[in-house]
Each structure stands twice: as structure tokens, then as C-alpha cells.
C-alpha positions in Angstrom: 25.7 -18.7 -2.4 26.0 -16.3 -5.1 23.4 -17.1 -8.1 24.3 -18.4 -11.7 24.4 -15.4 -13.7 23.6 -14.5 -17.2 23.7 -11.1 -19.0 26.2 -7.8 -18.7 28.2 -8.4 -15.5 29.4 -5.7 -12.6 33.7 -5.5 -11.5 34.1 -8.6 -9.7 33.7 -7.6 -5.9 36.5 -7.0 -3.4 34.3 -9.3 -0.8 32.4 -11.7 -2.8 30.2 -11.7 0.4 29.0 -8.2 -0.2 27.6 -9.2 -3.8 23.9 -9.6 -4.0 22.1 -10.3 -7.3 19.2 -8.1 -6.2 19.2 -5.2 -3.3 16.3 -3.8 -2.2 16.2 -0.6 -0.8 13.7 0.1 1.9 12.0 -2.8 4.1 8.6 -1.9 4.6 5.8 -3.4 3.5 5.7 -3.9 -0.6 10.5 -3.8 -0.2 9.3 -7.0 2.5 7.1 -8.2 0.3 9.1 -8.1 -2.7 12.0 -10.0 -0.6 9.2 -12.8 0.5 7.9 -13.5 -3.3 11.9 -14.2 -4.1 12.3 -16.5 -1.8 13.3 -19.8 -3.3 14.1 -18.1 -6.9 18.2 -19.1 -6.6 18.5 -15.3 -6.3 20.9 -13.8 -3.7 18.7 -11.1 -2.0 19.5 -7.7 0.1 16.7 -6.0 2.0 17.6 -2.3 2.9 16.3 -0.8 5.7 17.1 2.5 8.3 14.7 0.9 11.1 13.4 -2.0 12.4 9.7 -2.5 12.9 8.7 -1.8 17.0 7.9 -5.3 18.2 4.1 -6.7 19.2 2.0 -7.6 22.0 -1.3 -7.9 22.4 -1.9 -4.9 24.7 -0.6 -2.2 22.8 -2.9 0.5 21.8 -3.4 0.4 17.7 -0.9 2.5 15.5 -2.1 5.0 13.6 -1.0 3.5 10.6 -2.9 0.8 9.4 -3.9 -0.4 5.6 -7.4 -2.1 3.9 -5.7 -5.2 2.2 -7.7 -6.2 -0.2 -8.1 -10.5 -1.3 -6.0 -10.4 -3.6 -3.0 -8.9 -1.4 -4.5 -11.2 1.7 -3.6 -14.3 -1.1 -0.4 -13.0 -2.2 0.3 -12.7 1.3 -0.7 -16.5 1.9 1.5 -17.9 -1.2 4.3 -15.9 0.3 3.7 -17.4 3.9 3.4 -14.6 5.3 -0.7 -14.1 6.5 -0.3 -16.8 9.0 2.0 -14.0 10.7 -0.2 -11.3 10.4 -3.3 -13.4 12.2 -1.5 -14.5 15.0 -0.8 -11.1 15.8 -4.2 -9.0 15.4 -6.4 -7.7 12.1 -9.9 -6.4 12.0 -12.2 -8.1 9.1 -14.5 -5.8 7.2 -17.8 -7.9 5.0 -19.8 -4.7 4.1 -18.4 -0.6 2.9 -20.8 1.9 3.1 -20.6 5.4 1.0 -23.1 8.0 1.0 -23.2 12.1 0.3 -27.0 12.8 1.4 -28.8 9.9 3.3 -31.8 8.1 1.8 -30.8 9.2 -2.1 -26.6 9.0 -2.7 -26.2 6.0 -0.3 -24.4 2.7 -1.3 -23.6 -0.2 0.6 -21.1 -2.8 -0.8 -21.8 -6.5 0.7 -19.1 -8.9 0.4 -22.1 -11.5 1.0 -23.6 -10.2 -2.6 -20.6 -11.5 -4.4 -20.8 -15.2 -1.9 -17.6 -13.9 -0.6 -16.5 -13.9 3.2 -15.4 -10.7 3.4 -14.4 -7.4 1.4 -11.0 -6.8 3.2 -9.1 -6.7 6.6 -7.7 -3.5 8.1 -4.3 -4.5 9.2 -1.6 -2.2 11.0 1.7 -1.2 9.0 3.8 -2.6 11.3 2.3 -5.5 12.3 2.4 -6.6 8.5 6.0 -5.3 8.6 6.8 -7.8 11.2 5.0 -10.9 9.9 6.9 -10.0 6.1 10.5 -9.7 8.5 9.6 -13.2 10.4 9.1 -14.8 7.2 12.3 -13.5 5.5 14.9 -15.3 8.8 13.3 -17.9 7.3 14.5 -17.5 3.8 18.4 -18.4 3.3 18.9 -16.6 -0.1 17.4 -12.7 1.7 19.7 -10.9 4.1 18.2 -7.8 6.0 21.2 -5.4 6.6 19.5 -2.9 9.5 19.9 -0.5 10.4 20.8 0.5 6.8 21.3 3.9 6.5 22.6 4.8 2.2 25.3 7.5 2.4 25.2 6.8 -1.4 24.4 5.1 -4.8 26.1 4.5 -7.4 24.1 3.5 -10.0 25.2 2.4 -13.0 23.0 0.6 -15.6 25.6 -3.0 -15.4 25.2 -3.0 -11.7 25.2 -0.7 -8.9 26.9 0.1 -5.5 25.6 1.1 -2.4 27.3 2.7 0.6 25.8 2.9 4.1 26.7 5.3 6.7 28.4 2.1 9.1 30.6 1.8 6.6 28.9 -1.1 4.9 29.4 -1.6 1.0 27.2 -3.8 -1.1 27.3 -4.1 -5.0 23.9 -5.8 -7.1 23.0 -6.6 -10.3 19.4 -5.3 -10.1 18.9 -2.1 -7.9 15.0 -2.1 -6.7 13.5 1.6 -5.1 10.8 0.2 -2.4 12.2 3.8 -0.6 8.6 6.0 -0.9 7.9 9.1 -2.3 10.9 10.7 -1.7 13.1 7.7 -3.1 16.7 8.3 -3.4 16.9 5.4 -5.8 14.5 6.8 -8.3 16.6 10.4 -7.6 19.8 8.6 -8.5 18.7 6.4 -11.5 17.7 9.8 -12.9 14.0 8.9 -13.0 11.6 12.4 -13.0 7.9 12.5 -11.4 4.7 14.2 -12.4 3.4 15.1 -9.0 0.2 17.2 -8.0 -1.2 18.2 -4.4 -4.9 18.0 -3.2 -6.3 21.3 -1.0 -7.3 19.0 1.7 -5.0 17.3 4.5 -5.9 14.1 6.0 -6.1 14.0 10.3 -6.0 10.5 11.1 -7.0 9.5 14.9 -7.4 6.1 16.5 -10.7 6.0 18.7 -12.3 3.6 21.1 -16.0 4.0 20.3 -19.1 2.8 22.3 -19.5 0.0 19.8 -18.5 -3.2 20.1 -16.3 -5.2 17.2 -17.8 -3.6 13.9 -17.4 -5.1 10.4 -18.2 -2.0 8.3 -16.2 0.5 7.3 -17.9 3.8 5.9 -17.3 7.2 4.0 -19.7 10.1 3.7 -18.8 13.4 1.5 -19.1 16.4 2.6 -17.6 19.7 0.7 -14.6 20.0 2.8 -14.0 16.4 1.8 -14.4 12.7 2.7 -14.7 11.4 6.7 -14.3 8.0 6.8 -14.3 5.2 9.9 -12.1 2.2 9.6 -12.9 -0.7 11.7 -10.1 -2.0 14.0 -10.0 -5.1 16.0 -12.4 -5.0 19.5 -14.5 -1.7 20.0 -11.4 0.4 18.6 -11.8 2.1 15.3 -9.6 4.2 13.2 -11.2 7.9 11.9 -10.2 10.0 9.3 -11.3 13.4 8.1 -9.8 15.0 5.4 -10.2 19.0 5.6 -8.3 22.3 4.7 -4.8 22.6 5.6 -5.5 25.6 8.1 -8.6 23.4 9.7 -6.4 20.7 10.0 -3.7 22.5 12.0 -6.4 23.8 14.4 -8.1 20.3 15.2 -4.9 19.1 15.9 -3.9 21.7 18.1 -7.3 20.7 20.8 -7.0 19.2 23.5 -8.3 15.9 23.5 -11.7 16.6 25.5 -12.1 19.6 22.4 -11.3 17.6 19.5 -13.5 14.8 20.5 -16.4 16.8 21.3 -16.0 18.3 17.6 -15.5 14.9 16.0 -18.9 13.7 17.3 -20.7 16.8 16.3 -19.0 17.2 12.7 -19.3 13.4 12.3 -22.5 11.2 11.1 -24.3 9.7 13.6 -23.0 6.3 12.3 -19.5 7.2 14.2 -21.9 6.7 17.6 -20.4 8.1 21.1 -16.8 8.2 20.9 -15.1 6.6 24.6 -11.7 7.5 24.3 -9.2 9.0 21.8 -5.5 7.0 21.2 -3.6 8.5 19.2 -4.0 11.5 16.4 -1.7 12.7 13.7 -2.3 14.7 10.0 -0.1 14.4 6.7 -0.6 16.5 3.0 -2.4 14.9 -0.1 -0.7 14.4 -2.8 -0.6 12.4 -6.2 2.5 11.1 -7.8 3.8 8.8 -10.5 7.1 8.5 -11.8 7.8 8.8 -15.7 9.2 5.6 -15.7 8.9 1.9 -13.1 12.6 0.9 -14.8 16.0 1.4 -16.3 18.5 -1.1 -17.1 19.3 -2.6 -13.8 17.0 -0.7 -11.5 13.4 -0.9 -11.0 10.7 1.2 -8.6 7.7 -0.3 -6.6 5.3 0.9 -4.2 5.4 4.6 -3.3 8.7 5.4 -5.2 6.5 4.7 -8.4 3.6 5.6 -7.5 1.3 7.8 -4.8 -2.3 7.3 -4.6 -5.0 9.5 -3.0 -5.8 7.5 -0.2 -9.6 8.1 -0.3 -10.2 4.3 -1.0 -7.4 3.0 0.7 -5.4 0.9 -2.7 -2.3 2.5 -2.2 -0.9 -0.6 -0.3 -2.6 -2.5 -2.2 -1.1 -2.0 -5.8 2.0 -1.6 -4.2 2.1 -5.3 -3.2 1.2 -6.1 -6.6 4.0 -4.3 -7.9 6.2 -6.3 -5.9 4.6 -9.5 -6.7 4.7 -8.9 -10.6 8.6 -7.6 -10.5 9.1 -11.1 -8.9 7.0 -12.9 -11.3 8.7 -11.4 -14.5 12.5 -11.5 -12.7 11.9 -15.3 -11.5 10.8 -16.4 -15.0 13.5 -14.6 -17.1 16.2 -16.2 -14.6 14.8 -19.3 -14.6 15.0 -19.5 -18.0 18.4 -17.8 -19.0 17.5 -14.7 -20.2 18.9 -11.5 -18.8 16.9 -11.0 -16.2 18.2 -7.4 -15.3 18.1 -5.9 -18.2 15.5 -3.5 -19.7 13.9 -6.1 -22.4 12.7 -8.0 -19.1 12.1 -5.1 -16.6 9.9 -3.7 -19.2 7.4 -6.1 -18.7 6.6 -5.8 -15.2 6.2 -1.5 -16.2 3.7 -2.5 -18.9 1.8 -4.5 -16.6 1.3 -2.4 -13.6 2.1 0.9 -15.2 -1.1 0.9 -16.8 -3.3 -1.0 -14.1 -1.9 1.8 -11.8 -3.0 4.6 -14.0 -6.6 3.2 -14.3 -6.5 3.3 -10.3 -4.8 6.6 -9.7 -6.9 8.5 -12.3 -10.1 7.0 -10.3 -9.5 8.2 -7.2 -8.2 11.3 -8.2 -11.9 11.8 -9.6 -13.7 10.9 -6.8 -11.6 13.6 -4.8 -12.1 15.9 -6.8 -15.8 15.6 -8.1 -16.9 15.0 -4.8 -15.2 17.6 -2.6 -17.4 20.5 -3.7 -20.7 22.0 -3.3 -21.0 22.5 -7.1 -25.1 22.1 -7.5 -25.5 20.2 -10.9 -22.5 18.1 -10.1 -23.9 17.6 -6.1 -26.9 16.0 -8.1 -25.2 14.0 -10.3 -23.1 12.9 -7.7 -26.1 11.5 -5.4 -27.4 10.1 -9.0 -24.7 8.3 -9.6 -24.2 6.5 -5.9 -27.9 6.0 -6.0 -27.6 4.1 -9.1 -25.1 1.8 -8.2 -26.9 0.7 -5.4 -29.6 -0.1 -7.8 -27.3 -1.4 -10.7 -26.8 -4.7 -8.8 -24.0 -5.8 -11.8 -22.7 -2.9 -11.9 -22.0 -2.2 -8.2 -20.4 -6.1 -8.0 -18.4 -5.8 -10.9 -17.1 -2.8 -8.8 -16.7 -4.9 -5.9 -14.8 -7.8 -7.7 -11.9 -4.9 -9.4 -11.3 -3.8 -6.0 -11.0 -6.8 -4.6 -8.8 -8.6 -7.0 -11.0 -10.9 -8.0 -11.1 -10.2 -11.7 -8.5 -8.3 -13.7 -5.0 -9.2 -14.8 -3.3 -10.1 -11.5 0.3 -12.0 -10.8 0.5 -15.3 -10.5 1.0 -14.7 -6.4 -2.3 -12.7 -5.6 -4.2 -15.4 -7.9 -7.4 -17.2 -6.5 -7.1 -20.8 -7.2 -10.9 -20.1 -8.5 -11.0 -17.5 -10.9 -14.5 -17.9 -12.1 -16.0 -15.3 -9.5 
């Protein structure tokens, strides 16, 4: 079923089949997610994607991937119908964050119970919210999933654009989406630049069983090599992260198990406690990156191919899945009612939405990286200061609490509470 369309139209197509009204290139997380908040708009979708998601079962150790979704993306997930998927599987629950620089002065501890919320998030694997966003989409009878889909090439043009994959498949669209990262060919193609900077530190990620049982706090201390954090994950298993130099980072990962975890527990707080077994360890570079523009006529970018965030507080996911919900808020609305919903008058709304709720984000955490990760006196001080006072400022540090959560703002429709008065 091929929907009513409106606007600037494409060549007809040699198989009508292969004509989609939106294609979606890349089919992780927000590209899923995206496809999901579709469903039902009378739109004819194509989700892109190289690999499928490993399957699930209960025994497998944790990945090393996993993401802090916040409310709001835990009730865009539930309008989409996809949450229910992510449950059933497995997801940790976190009620209280915890950041500190020198114990007893720049300490902070965010409650979710201050706000008379359950909790402040839920650390969920990657793939397991891949999966439950994949189950949800057989489901849907206006979203194909063509994988593996591997582009040997794009042809975009601003009427509607053609994609070739390396099986030989050939798909044409109306509105070409980039869900493809950092590195996103789409963006490349559409001629859309970056402005891109690098942080000195690299982030080694490991997956731990500790000595503690099911935890529901995650933490971060500062130190002037930069930020180690512990993520709760589901049973006594926790995820650790320790951001350091480049040349450090390369060494820690070169130990042996029995070395590196001996090191972690001396270099780490005491709050980490004894560590029982290591699962899994791997590093990746910093960097910051947004593109100069979300859209042209007939393509638009979400996620990572608009936008990379330091991860320090963990919103990259996050605005991502907003992203996705407000391109399918603005596309469903102009379709619905007639207008041409491809072209730039409408794609311009979702990049004046998130463009600049983004930018408030990324220019955030790019100062907390950077004011905190030195051993600058004055700014040491200040630092503590400042922590220490938003432990004190009670409306201050919940107001804090309720932006990060999504539970005041400008949100989409999708990631809404019903009860917006919080």
C-alpha cells in the first residue's frame, strides 16, 4: 500500500514495490524508534540496516553497551509499544545519582523520591532495546526492515532519493532519514558539513560483577584525569567507566584481567566495593559533533548523524529518541493534513525544535568535561562550591532533576506524561 501523496513527486518507479514514502537508513535504536512512532501514520516505511541485533536469553553475560533512558524516553517508549519488550527481557532501575569531586564538601545526591517520582532512569542494554523496537515493527504492516542492508550508494536528490544496496536491492523514497551515526553517509551525500571537536580523555568501559547485591544508584566522582563513573545493571553486575588519557587508556586495556582489576579497585572510590569478576572491557575516543544543519528538502538527520554528545551524563540516547519522536510528530501532522510533508517548510520545524534543545544539552556537558577535568585551584574550589550548593539549593537541584528527566521542557507529544504539572 503505497500512501496518498501530496507535494513534488519522484520518476514513477520501475517496481512500485520498491517505493517507500519514507527510508530510514540505519536500524538501531532512535532509526527503530523513529520506524515505531510511524506506525499507523498511512506512511509506507523502509528501515535500513547492515545487521541484525544478536538475539536474548536470560543467561547471557551483559553487553557492554548499555544506555540511562531517561522518563521521558521510558514514555515514548510505552506510547510506541515498545517498553513492554524491553521488561520482559531485562533492565536495571536507578532512584538515586550521586556526584561528588572531594567527599564531605562537593557531594550531591539526586533522589528521585525528592521529586515523588519512582525512579530517576533505567540502564538498559543497546541491544536489548534494539530487539524490543525490531519486535514491535513485525508488528507494524506499513514498516519493512530490509537486513541485511548494506548502501553501495545514494542518490540523493531533493524530490526524492534512491538507494542501492550491495545485494542488488534498489529502493526509491520521498523523505530520506540519516539514523546512520557519526559517520553518516546520508548526511555525507545530502552535502550536510559538521563542526566536530575531540576531548583529551578516552573512555574504558568494563562490565563487572561486584560484591554487591542489586544496587539502585549510579555514581560519578571527578578526578583530574577525568570522570569514573559506576552504572548499575540488573543482579550484582554493574557497568564501570573511567575516562583517562589516551596513552593510559591503551595500557589498562592491555592487563590482564587479574592486573586491571586489582588497579580498578585501588584507583576507584570505595563506593565501587570489592570487584568479583570482570565480563567484558572495551575503550572508544571522545568526541563532540553537530551537524550544520538536521534537514534539506527531502532528507532529514537524527540521533548521532546530527548530533554527538559527551557521554559524561549519559543523554546522548536520550535526545536522540526525541529526535525521532519529534521528526514523526511534525511529518505525521503535515501528512495528515495535506501539506507537503517532505519538504523543507515542514522539515524545518522539527530542526528548530530539537536543534536548539540539543545545543542547550551539548554545550552543558561539554562544560562539565571540561571545567571539571583539571586541577586548576580557584576553579577546583568553585567546582566543590558549586556541587555543594546544589545539594543545598533544594529547588535548584530538582529543577535539575525534572530537565533531565523530561519532565518539564518542551517535549513531543510521544515522550509526554499524561500529568504535566510535576
Amino acid at each position: 500500500m503505497t500512501a496518498t501523496q501530496t507535494g513534488p513527486q519522484i520518476d514513477p518507479p520501475t517496481d512500485p514495490a520498491m517505493f517507500y514514502d519514507i527510508a530510514i537508513v540505519g536500524g538501531g535504536m532512535v532509526g527503530a524508534t523513529l520506524a515505531c512512532a510511524l506506525a499507523g501514520s498511512g506512511l509506507k516505511i523502509l528501515l535500513l540496516e547492515a545487521r541484525a541485533p544478536v538475539s536474548f536469553s536470560a543467561d547471557q553475560p551483559h553487553d557492554l553497551r548499555v544506555s540511562a533512558l531517561s522518563p521521558a524516553s521510558q514514555t515514548l517508549l510505552q506510547n510506541i509499544g515498545v517498553w513492554p519488550g524491553v521488561v520482559q527481557r531485562r533492565l536495571c532501575p536507578y532512584r538515586r545519582m550521586r556526584v561528588w569531586e572531594t567527599r564531605g564538601r562537593g557531594d550531591t545526591c539526586f533522589d528521585s523520591a525528592d521529586i515523588d517520582q519512582p525512579v530517576l532512569g533505567h540502564i538498559v542494554e543497546n541491544r536489548i532495546l534494539q530487539l524490543a523496537l525490531w519486535q514491535r515493527i513485525e508488528q507494524c504492516d506499513n514498516i519493512r526492515i530490509h537486513c541485511p542492508g548494506v548502501i553501495s550508494d545514494i542518490d540523493y536528490q531533493a524530490g526524492g532519493s534512491v538507494l542501492r544496496c550491495e545485494d542488488g536491492s534498489r529502493f526509491e523514497c520521498r523523505l530520506l532519514v540519516g539514523a546512520d551515526g557519526g559517520q553518516s553517509r546520508v548526511r555525507q551525500q545530502a552535502g550536510i558539513g559538521v563542526h566536530s571537536w575531540s576531548y583529551p580523555q578516552q573512555a574504558l568501559v568494563a562490565s563487572v560483577r561486584t560484591a554487591y547485591p542489586q544496587q539502585d544508584i549510579t555514581w560519578q566522582r571527578f578526578v583530574a584525569s577525568g570522570p569514573q563513573a559506576f552504572l548499575p545493571l540488573s543482579g550484582s553486575c554493574g557497568s564501570v567507566v573511567w575516562y583517562h588519557t589516551p596513552a593510559e587508556v591503551n595500557r589498562l586495556g592491555g592487563l590482564a584481567d587479574e592486573q586491571f582489576l586489582a588497579e580498578l579497585e585501588a584507583s576507584f572510590p570505595r563506593e565501587l566495593g570489592r570487584i568479583d569478576a570482570l565480563l567484558g572491557r572495551a575503550s572508544f575516543p571522545l568526541r563532540s559533533q553537530y551537524a550544520l544543519q538536521y534537514v534539506k528538502p527531502g532528507v532529514a538527520l537524527v540521533g548521532d548523524a546530527a548530533h554527538m554528545i559527551h557521554p559524561l551524563a549519559g543523554q546522548g540516547v536520550n535526545i536522540g529518541l526525541l529526535d525521532a519522536a519529534q521528526l514523526a510528530q511534525d511529518v505525521t501532522r503535515a501528512f495528515a493534513a495535506g501539506e507537503n510533508w517532505a519538504g523543507l517548510e515542514v522539515l524545518r520545524r522539527y530542526q528548530a525544535t530539537r536543534q536548539q534543545h540539543n545545543a542547550v544539552m551539548m554545550a552543558s556537558m561539554d562544560l562539565l568535561c571540561r571545567g571539571f577535568s583539571n586541577e586548576v585551584a580557584p576553579l577546583k574550589l568553585l567546582r566543590n562550591l558549586g556541587l555543594g550548593l546544589a545539594q543545598r539549593l533544594t529547588p535548584l537541584r530538582n529543577a535539575g532533576m525534572k530537565f533531565a528527566m523530561g519532565l518539564s521542557g518542551h517535549l513531543p507529544e510521544l515522550a509526554q506524561r499524561q500529568d504535566r504539572s510535576l
